[in-house]
C-alpha positions, 0 to 999 in steps of 0.5 A: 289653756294648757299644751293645746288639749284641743287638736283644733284649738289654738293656743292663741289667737289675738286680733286688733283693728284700727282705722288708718287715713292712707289707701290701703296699698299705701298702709301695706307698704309699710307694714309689709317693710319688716326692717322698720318693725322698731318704729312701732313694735313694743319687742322688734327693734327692726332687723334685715332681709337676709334671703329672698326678695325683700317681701316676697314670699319665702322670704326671711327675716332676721329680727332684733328683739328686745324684752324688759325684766318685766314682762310676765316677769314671773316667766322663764321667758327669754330677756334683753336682746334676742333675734329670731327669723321670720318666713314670709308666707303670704305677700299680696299688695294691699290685701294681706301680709303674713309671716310664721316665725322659723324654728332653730333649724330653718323650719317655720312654726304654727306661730303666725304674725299678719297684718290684713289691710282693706279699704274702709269705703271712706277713702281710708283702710282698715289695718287688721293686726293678728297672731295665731299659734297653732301647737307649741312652738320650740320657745314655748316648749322651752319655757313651758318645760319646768311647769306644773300645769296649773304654772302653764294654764297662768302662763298662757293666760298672761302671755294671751295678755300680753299679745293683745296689748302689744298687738293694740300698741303696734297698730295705733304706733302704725297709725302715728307712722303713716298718719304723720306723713 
């Protein structure tokens, strides 16, 4: 996977699923409430609505994050504490909420983060956790621009790795949240 060679291939798409005891409005109530990401996110601490509506599409968030030295340590990624701001782009109860990650000037990316929810027929839901990331964002670009293309082919790879087990840690932390209650 190199700087998307495919126009109609995304750099990544990742999805993960898990069962949830809870009906589904119930689940998108809480996955929807972007300041409580730090309960369950392995890089989000959490952060504040700081326009909109709270939920709301066009909505923004401003998120605190946190990443260890070590992962992909070998990656000019960024460390320690950071905040990005996220857009609200799709908000419908009990169905699906969505949010693409903005840019240094306001502008969101093709770098979209959702949780769909639907009722899984056993008065449960079905909690769908996904990321897709359509061209490079500017933080890729700005990690990627030293490297060779067989350092970004490796980079890509051990990102898509990362996004899958962090996707999969964050739903079953969801899943202890509501399930605790």
């Amino acid at each position: 996977m190199g700087e998307n060679t495919h126009p109609n291939t995304p750099l990544f798409q990742v999805r993960a699923e898990r069962r949830i005891s809870a009906a589904p409005d119930a689940v998108y109530a809480v996955v929807s409430d972007l300041p409580r990401s730090g309960e369950w996110s392995p890089e989000c601490q959490g952060g504040a609505w700081v326009s909109g509506e709270p939920g709301a599409v066009g909505s923004v968030f401003r998120g605190e994050n946190l990443r260890s030295e070590d992962v992909v340590s070998w990656a000019p990624v960024v460390r320690g504490t950071w905040h990005t701001h996220a857009e609200v782009v799709a908000a419908e109860a009990g169905r699906t909420f969505r949010w693409a990650m903005q840019d240094s000037k306001g502008k969101a990316q093709q770098s979209v983060w959702g949780f769909d929810v639907a009722a899984d027929g056993e008065g449960g839901t079905v909690l769908v956790h996904h990321f897709r990331m359509d061209g490079a964002t500017e933080g890729i670009r700005g990690i990627t621009a030293e490297m060779d293309d067989v350092e970004k082919k490796q980079f890509f790879t051990d990102w898509g790795i990362k996004l899958e087990h962090d996707l999969g840690v964050t739903l079953e932390r969801i899943k202890l949240v509501i399930e605790k209650n």
